[in-house]
C-alpha positions as CSV (number, residue, x, y, z in Angstrom):
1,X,78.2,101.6,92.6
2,X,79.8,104.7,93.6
3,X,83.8,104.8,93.3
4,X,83.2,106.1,97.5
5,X,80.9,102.9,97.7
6,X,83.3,100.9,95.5
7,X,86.3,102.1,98.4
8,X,84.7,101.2,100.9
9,X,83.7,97.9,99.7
10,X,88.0,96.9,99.0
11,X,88.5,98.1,102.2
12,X,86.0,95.6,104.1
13,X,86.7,93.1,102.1
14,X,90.7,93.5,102.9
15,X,90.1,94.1,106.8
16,X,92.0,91.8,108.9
17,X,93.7,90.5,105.6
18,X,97.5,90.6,104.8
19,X,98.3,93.8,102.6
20,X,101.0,95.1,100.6
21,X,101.1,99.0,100.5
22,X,103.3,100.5,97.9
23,X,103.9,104.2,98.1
24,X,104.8,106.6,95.1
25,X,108.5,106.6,96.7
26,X,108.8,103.3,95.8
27,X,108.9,101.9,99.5
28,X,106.3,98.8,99.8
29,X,104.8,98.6,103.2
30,X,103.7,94.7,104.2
31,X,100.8,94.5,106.7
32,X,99.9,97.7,108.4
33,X,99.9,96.3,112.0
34,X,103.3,94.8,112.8
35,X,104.6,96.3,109.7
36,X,107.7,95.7,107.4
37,X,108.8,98.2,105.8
38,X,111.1,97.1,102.2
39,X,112.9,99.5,100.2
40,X,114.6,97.7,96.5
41,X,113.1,94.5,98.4
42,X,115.2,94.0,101.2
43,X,114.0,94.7,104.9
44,X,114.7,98.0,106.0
45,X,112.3,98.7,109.3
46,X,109.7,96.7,111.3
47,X,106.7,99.3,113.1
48,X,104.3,98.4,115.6
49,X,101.3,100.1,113.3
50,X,101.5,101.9,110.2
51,X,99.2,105.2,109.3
52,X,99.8,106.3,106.2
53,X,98.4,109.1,104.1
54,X,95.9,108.5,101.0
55,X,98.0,110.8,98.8
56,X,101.3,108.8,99.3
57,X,99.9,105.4,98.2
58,X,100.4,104.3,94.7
59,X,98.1,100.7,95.2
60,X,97.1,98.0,98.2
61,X,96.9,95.1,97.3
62,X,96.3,91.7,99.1
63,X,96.1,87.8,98.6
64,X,93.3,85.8,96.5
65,X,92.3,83.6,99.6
66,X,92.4,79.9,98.6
């Protein structure tokens, strides 16, 4: 599998799923619609939706589902 294919695949299988964002700032981003923004892991913001560029994000990461 391609690392394009690979992509793709994380991101299908994250759709619709609770996500942590954490940019190379430092800031973590929790869920992309209805967002939270943290900063040091205290609240800072809540968003509406969140777009945020490839080259500012450090990982994504998600839940195991039970």
């Amino acid at each position: 599998m391609s690392r394009k294919e690979a992509l793709s695949s994380f991101i299908q299988q994250i759709h619709g799923r609770p996500v942590v964002v954490k940019l190379n700032s430092g800031v973590d981003y929790r869920a992309l619609e209805q967002t939270e923004e943290y900063v040091n892991g205290q609240l800072k913001n809540k968003y509406g939706d969140a777009f945020i560029r490839g080259n500012n994000v450090l990982y994504i990461s998600t839940q195991r589902r039970r």
